[in-house]
N, C-alpha and C positions, 0 to 999 in steps of 0.2 A: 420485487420493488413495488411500492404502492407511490401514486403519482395523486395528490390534494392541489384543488384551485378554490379557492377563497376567494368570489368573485364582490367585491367591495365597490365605491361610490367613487372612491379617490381610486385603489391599487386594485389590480389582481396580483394577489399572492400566490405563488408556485411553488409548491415543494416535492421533494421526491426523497422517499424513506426508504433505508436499504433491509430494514427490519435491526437495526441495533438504533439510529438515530436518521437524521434530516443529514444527508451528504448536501443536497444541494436545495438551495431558495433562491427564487430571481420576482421581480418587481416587473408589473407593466402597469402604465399610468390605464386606468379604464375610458374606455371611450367607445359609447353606446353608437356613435354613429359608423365605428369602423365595422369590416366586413371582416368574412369566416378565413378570408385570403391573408388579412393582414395579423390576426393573433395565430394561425394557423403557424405561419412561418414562424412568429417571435418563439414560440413554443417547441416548435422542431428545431430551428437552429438551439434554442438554450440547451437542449437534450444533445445535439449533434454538437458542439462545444465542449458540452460535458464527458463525450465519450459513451454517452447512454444509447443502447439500441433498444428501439420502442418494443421489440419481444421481451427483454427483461421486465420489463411492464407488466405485474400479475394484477392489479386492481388498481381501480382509477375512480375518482370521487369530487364532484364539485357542488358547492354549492353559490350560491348568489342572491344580495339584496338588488340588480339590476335586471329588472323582468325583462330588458330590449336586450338582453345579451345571454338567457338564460339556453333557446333555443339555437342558437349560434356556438356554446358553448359543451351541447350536447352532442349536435354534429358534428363536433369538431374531434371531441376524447372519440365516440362511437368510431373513428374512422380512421384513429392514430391504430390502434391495432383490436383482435379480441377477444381482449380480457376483457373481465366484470367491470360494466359501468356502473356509479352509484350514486345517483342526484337526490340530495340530502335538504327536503322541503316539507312540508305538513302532511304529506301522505307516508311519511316514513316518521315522525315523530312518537305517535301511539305503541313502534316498536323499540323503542329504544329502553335502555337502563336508568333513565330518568326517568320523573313524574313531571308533565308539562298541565295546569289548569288553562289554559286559555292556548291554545294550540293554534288559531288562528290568526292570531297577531303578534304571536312572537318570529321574530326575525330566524335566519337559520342560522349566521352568524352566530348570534348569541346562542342558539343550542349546541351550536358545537365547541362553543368555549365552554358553557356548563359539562357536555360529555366528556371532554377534554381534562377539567377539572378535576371530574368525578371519580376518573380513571386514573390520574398521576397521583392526590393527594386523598381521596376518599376522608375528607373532611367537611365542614361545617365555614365555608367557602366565600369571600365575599371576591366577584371576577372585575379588576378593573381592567375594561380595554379603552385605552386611547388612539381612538378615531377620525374618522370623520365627526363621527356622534362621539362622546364619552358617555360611556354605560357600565353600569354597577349592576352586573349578573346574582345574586344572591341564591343560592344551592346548599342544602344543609348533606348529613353524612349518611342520610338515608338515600340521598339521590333526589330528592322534591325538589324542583325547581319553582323557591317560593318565591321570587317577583324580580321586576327589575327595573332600573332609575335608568334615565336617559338626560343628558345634559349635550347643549352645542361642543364639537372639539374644537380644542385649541385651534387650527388654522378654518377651521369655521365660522368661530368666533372672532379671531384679528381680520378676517374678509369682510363679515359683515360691516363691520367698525370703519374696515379701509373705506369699505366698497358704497358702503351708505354717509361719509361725510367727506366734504371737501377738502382739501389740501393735508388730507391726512397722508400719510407714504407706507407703501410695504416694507413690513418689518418682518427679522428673522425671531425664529423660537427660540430664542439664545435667554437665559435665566441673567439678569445684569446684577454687578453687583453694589449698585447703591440703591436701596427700597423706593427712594427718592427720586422720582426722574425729573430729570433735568434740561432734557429737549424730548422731543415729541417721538423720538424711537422709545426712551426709557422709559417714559406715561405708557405708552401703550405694552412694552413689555410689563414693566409691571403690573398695570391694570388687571391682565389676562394671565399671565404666569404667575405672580404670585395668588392674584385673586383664584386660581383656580387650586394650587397647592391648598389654600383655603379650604375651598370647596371640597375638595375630594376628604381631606381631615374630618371635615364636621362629617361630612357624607357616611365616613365609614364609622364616627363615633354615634350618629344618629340612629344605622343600622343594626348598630352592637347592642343601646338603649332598649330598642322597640323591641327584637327577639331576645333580650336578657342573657345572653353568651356572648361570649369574646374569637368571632368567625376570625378565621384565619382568613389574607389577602394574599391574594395572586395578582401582577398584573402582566397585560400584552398589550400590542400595536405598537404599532410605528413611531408613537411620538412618547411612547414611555419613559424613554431614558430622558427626558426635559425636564420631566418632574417627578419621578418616580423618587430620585435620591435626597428629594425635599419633602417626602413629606413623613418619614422615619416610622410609618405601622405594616411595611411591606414584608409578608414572610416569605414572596415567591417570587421571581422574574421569568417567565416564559414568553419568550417572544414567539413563537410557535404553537400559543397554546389552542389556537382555532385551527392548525393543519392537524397535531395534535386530535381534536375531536373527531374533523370529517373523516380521518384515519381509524379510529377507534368503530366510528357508526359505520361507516365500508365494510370494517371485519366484521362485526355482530349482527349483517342481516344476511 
């Protein structure tokens, strides 16, 4: 079994591959200020629930945009059992089956969505993951990973909105159904949900413009299924597709 942590701003994602699919994914909200005690546990108990004994465990692989939880996260896989650990960051990039130009600023999230990509569909790829960030990965069929767009996500963007004006209220990422809003949940849903359906459309027809091909879309994260079924140029839904990747870079080094 291969065991992937996808250490994220909002989640750490969990998943555990039995070599045909993901039997199992579990969610912990990320929080930079807890201890190696407190995800230690969430992690063993989800395995001890599931039935899983950390010997079936033959490789283990995390990566992380959260540098206070990176080393917390090392000791933590290093001492569940050992198998091969695999922390998947800029020093493991140069070996991979992609082409990265800027290796130092791209996030490892986003490489393992491209590995990930490159591997299920070996196409001419546009990656959207909805995140914290919303990001447009862009990977052609050779493996080059040629650039990528970064926009605020969806609950990023109704925070700052909430969080920066007065008696505005938290609202759900719920799609409404009049374009129109009509009290002050419906403005801001659709400000941000439809305004973003928007956004992602021209995004992926701007992309198609500039490299003169028609890239195939993949999308992931958490808040994909909001908008994913509005905006009608989706040829892929992988929700998995960043455990997907760290799983892929794991086996090839």
């Amino acid at each position: 079994m291969v065991l992937a942590i996808d250490i994220g701003n909002t989640n750490v994602v969990i998943g555990l591959f039995d070599g045909k699919e993901w039997v199992e994914t579990w969610r912990i909200e990320s929080k930079k200020n807890e201890n190696l005690l407190f995800y230690s546990y969430k992690i063993n108990n989800f395995l001890w629930e599931a039935g899983i004994d950390v010997k079936d465990i033959e490789l283990k692989v995390f990566s992380t945009v959260v540098p206070d939880l990176k080393d917390l996260f090392f000791e933590l896989l290093e001492n569940l059992n050992d198998s091969k650990l695999v922390v998947v960051d800029k020093n493991v990039f140069d070996k991979l089956r992609i082409v990265i130009t800027n290796q130092d600023e791209i996030g490892a999230d986003l490489v393992a969505n491209a590995v990930g990509a490159h591997y299920l569909y070996s196409e001419n790829i546009i990656i959207i993951d909805f995140g914290t960030a919303l990001t447009f990965t862009v990977i052609n069929n050779a493996g080059l990973l040629i650039g990528v767009n970064i926009a605020p996500g969806l609950k990023t963007a109704i925070n700052a909105l909430v969080g920066n004006t007065a008696q505005l209220p938290k609202v759900d990422l719920i799609m409404p159904m009049n374009p129109v809003g009509t009290n002050t949940v419906e403005a801001i849903q659709n400000g941000v949900l439809i305004g973003y359906v928007g956004l992602v459309k021209y995004m992926i027809k701007v992309i198609n413009s500039h490299l003169e091909e028609d890239f195939k879309v993949v999308v992931t994260g958490g808040l994909s299924q909001v908008i994913a079924p509005h905006i009608g140029a989706i040829d892929y839904v992988e929700p998995n597709l960043t455990l997907y990747g760290l799983k892929y870079i794991a086996e090839s080094l």
